[in-house]
Z-matrix of the N, CA and C atoms (Angstrom, degrees):
N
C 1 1.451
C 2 1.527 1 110.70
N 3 1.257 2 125.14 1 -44.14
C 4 1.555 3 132.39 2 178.12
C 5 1.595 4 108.55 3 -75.74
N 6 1.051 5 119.08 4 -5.43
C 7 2.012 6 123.17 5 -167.27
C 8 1.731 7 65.80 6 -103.74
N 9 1.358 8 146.03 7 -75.82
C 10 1.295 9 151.28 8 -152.98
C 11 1.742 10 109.75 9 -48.13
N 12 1.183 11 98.50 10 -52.57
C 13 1.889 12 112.48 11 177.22
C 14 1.137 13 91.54 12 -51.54
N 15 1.609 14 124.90 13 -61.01
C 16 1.883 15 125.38 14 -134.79
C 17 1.611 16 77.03 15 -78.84
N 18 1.533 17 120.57 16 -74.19
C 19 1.818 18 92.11 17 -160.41
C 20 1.307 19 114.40 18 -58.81
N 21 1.373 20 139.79 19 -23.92
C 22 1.686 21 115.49 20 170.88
C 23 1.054 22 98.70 21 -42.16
N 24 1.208 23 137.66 22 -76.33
C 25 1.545 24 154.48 23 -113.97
C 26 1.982 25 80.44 24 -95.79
N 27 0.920 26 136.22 25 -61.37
C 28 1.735 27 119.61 26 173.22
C 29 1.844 28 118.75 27 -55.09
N 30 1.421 29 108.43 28 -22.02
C 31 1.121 30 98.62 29 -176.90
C 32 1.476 31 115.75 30 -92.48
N 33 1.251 32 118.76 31 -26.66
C 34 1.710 33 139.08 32 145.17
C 35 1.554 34 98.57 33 -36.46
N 36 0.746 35 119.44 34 -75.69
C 37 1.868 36 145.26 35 -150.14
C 38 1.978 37 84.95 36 -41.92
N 39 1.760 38 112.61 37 -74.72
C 40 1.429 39 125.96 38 -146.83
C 41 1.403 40 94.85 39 -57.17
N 42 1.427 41 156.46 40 -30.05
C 43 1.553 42 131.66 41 -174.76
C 44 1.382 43 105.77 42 -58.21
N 45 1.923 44 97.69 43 -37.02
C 46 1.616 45 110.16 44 -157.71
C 47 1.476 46 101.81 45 -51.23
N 48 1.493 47 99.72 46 -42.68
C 49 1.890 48 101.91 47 -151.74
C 50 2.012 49 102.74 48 -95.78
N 51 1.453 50 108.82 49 0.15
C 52 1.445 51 90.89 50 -150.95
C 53 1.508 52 89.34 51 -96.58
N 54 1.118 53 127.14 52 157.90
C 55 2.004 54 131.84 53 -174.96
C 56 1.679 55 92.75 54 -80.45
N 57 1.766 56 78.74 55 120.50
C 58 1.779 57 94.88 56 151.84
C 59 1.309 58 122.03 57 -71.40
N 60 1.067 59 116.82 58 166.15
C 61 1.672 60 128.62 59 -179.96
C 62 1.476 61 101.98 60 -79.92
N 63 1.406 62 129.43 61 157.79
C 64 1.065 63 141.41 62 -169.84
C 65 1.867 64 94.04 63 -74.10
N 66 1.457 65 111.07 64 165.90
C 67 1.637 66 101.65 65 168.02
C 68 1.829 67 84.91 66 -137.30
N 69 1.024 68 109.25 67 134.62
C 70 1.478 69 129.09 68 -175.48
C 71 1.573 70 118.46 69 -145.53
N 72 1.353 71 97.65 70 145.52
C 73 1.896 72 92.92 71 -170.68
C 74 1.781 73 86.04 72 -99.60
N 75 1.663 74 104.37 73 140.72
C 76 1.593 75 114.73 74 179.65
C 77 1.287 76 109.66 75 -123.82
N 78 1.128 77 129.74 76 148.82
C 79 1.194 78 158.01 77 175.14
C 80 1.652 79 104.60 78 62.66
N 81 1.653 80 109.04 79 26.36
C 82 1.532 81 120.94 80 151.48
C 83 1.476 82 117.54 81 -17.81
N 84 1.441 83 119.62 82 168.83
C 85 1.676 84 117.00 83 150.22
C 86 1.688 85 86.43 84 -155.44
N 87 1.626 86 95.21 85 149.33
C 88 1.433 87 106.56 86 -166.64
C 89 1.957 88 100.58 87 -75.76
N 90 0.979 89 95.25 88 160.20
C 91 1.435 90 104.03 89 167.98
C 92 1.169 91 131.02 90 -84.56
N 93 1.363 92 119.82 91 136.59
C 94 1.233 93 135.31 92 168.88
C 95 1.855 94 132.28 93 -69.10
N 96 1.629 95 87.77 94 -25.97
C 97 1.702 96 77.02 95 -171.52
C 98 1.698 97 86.67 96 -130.57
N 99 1.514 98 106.71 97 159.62
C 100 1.979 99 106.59 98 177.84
C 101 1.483 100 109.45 99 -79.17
N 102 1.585 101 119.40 100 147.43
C 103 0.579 102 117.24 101 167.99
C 104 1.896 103 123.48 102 -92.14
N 105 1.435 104 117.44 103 135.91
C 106 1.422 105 117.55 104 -177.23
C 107 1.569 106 104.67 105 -50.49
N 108 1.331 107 135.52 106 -49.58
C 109 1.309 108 122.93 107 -167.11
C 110 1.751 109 113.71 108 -88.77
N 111 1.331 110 115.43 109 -1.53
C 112 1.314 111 113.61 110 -173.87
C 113 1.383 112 114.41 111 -90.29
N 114 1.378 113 147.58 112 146.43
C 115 1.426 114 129.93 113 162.91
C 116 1.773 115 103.78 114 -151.19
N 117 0.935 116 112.65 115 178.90
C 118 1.318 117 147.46 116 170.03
C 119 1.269 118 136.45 117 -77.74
N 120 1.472 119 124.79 118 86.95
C 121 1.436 120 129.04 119 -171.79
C 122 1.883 121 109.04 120 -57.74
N 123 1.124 122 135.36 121 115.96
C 124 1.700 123 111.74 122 164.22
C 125 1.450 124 109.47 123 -126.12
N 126 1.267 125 109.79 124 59.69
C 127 1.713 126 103.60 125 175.84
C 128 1.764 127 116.59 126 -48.84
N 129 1.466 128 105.10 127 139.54
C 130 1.574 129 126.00 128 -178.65
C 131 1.084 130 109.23 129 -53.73
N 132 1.748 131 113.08 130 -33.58
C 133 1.725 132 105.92 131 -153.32
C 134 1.889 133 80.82 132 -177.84
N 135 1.762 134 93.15 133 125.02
C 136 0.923 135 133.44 134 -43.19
C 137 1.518 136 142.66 135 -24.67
N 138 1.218 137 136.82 136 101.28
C 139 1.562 138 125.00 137 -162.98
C 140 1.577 139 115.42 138 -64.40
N 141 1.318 140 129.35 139 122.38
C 142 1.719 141 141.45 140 -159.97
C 143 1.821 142 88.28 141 -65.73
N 144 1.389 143 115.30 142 158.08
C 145 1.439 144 115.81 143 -168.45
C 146 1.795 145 101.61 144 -92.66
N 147 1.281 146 113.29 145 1.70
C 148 1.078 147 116.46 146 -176.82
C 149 1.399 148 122.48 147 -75.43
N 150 1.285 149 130.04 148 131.65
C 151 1.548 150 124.43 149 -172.03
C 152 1.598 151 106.59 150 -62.19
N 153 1.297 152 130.53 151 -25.80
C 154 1.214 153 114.48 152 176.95
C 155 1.566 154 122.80 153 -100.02
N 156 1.545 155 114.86 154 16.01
C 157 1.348 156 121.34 155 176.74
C 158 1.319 157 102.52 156 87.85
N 159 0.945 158 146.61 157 13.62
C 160 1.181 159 129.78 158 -158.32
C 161 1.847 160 95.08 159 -104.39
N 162 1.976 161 95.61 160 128.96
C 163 1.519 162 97.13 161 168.53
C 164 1.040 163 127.49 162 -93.78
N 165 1.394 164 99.80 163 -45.55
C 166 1.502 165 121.07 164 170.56
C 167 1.348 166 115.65 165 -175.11
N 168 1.319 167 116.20 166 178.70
C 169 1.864 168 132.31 167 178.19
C 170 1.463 169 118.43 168 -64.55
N 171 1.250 170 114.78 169 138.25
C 172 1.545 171 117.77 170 -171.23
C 173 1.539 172 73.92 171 -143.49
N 174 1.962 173 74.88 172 154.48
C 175 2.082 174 104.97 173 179.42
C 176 1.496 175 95.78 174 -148.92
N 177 1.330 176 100.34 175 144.79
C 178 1.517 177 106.94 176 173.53
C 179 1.436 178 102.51 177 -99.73
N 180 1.416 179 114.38 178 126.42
C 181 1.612 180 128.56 179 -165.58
C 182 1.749 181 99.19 180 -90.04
N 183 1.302 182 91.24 181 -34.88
C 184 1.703 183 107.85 182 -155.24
C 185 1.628 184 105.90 183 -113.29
N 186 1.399 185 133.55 184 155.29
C 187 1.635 186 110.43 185 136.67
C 188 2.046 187 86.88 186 -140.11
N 189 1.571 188 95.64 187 149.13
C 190 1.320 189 117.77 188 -169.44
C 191 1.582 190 85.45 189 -84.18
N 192 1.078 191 133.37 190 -20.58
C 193 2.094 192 132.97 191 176.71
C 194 1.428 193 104.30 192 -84.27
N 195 1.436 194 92.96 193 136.90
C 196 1.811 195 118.14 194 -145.87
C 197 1.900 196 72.98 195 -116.68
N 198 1.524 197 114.58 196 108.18
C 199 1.418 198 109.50 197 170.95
C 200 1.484 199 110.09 198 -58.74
N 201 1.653 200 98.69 199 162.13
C 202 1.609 201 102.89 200 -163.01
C 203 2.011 202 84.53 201 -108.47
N 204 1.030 203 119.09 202 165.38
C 205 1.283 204 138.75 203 -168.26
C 206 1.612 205 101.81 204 -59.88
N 207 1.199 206 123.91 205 -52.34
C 208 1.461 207 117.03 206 172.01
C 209 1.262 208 111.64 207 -68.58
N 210 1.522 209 161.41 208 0.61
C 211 1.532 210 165.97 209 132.11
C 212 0.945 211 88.08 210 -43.61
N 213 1.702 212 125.95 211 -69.62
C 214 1.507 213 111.59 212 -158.89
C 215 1.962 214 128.78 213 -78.35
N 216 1.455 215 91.91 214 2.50
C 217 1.453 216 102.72 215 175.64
C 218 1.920 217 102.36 216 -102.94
N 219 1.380 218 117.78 217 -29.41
C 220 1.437 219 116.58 218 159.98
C 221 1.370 220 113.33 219 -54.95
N 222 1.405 221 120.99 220 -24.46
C 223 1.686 222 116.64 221 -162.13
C 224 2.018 223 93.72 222 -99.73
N 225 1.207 224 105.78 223 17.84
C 226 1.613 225 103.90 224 178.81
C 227 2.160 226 101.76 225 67.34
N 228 0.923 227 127.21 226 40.19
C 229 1.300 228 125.29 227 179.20
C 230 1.294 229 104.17 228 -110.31
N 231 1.438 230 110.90 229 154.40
C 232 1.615 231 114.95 230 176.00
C 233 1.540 232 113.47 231 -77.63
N 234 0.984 233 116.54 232 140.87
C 235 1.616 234 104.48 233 165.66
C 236 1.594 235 118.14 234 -92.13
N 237 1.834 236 71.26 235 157.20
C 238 1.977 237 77.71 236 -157.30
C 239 1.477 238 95.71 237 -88.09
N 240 1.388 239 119.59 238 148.40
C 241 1.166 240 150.60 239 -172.61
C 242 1.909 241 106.39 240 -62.35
């Protein structure tokens, strides 16, 4: 019963411990224009080793601004009745 536990529990265990493959976007091309929801992490401290501050990628999931009726006719949307 305990030889039975230990290999579940090793055969569970090896996805946990074994290295995933990298996931990378290929044959990308950088962008030309910014995006509104994308930004730029640059925390003070720890400071990122990068000469331009950069820590990492930020996305706005959310916005607490309720578009006003002309945004949503700039964004090509119908207006609602």
């Amino acid at each position: 019963m305990r030889s039975t536990t230990l290999l579940v529990a090793a055969v569970l265990a090896v996805p946990l411990l074994s290295a995933a493959p990298a996931i990378a976007i290929t044959g990308g091309t950088e962008s030309t224009r910014p995006y509104s929801f994308a930004g730029s992490f640059q925390p003070a401290y720890p400071r990122p080793p990068r000469a331009d501050g950069h820590g990492c990628g930020v996305e706005v999931l959310a916005s607490t601004r309720t578009p006003r009726r002309s945004d949503r006719a700039r964004a090509g949307r119908r207006k609602r009745p």
